[in-house]
N, C-alpha and C positions, 0 to 999 in steps of 0.2 A: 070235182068234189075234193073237199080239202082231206086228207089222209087223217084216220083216228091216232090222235099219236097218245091212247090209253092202252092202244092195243100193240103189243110189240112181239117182234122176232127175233132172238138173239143166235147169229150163227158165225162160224168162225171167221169166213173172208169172202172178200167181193163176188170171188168165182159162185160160193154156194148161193149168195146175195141175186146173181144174176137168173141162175139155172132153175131157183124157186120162183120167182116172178116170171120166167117166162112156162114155166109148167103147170104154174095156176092161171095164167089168160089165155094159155090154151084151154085150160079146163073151165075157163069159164067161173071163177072165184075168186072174191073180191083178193085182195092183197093186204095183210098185215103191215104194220110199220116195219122193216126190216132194217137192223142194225148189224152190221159184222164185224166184228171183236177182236181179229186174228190169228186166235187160235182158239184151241179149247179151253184152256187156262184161262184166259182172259173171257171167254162166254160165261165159264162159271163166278168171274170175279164183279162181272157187270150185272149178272143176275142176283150177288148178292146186296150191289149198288139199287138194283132197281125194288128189289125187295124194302128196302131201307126206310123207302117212299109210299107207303099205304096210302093209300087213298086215289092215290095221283096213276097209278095202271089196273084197267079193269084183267086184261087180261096178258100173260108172258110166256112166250115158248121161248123154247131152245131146240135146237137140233147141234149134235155135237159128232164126228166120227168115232165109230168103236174101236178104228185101228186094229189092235189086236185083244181089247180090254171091254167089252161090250157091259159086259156087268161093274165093271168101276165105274164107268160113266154113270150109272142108275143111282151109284152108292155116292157118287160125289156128289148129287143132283139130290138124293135127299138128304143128305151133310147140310148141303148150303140151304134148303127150306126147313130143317128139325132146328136148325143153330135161328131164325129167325124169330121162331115161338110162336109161330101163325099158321104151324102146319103139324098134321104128325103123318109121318111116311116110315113103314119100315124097312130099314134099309136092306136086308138080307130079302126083299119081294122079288122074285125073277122080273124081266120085263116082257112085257106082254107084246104080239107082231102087232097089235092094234095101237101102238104108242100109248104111253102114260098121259093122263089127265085128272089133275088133283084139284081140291078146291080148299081154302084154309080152313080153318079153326076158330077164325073172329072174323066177326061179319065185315069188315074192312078187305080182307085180304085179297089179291088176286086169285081168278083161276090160272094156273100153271101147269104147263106138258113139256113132255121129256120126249123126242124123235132123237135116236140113235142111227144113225149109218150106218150098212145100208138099208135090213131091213127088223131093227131093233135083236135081233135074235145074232148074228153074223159078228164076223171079225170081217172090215173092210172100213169102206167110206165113201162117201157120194159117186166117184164113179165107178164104184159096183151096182150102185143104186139104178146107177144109167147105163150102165153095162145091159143089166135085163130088159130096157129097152129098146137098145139095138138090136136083140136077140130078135125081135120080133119085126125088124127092118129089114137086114141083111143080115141075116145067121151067118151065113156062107163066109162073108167076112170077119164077121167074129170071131169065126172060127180061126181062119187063116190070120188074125191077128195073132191070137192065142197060139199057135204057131212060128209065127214070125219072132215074138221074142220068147218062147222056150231056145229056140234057133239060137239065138242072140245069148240066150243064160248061157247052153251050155255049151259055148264057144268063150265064156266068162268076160264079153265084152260087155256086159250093160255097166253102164253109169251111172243109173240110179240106183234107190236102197230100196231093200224088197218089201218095206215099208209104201213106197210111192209106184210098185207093180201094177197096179188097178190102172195108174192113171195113163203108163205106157200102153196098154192094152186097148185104153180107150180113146186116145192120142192117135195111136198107129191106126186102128179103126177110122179115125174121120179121116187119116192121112190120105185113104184109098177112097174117098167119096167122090160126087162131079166137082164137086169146089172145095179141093181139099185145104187143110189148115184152119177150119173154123174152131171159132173158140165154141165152149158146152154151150152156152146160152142162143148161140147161133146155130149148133146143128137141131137143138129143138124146133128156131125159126124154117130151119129148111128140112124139116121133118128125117131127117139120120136117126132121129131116136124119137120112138111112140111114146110121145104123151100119155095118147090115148090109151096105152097098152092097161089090161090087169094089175100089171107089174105098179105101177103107179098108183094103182085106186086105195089101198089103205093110206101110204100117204097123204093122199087131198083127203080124203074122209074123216083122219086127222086134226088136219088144218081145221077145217068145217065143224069139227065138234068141237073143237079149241076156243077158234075166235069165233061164231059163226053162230052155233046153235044157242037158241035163246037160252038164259042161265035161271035156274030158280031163285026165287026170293027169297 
């Protein structure tokens, strides 16, 4: 079946591109158009590209990471829908764990939602997201990941910026699996991380209200 391309995903790179598609056909839900942008700069520069276009998308996410700024993200996300004139969001609104879901002002507009990394509330980014679901795999390992590069900190060898922490955490973790070295998209295929977990279900729930649930007239 040919893909809605009214319905779109804006997120920052292929890896997030990969690890949503493979965590919605586990779950059994269809697939938005998915675009990935590069970064987050660029998510919010393409959203106000696709904004630009009435008529032509019924419906637009974003997922963005909150890094350390979980509430910037919300404020920059209604910046770029208040600056269009088709929406009114207030910016100072906390974000809700249930992800944002807006609809415009003029009957043209798209619906639009906001998912923050990892779990709308948090400072982190997708794989803290996925972190919760190893938890529910191999704790044990998790743990001793978590472990392994404290070890590593405070012997002041790591290499990465404690900005990209999460991702060592959850790197090391698949490192110690049966087929180590998978990339995200692939430890979902070979179950290293619960799809199916709790941990996952507001996100799909999300998605499903987003692009999914029939929208009023």
């Amino acid at each position: 079946m040919e893909q809605d391309q009214s319905k779109v995903l804006l997120v920052e790179g292929a890896g997030d591109e990969g690890v949503i598609k493979e965590i919605l056909d586990a779950r059994n839900v269809p697939c938005p158009c998915i675009k990935a942008c590069g970064s987050d700069a660029q998510v919010f520069q393409a959203l106000k590209l696709y904004l630009s276009n009435p008529g032509q998308y019924k419906t637009i996410g974003v997922i963005v990471d909150a890094d350390i700024n979980p509430e910037g993200r919300q404020q920059r996300f209604a910046q770029v829908l208040n600056a269009s004139k088709r929406y009114r969001l207030d910016e100072k609104n906390p974000l809700i764990a249930e992800g944002l879901i807006t609809d415009g002002v003029v009957a043209d507009a798209a619906r639009v939602g906001l998912w923050v990394m990892p779990d709308n509330q948090s400072h982190g980014m997708l794989e803290d997201f996925l972190a919760a679901m190893a938890d529910t795999v191999h704790p044990e390992l998790l743990v001793e990941s978590e472990s392994a590069i404290s070890n590593v900190e405070s012997k002041g060898l790591q290499q990465y910026t404690p900005r990209h922490r999460p991702k060592a955490k959850i790197h090391t973790y698949l490192a110690w699996q049966k087929d180590p070295g998978s990339t995200l998209p692939q430890a979902i295929q070979k179950h290293y991380l619960d799809v199916s977990s709790e941990n996952a279900r507001p996100f799909v729930s999300w998605i499903n209200r987003l692009f999914w649930e029939k929208q009023a007239n």
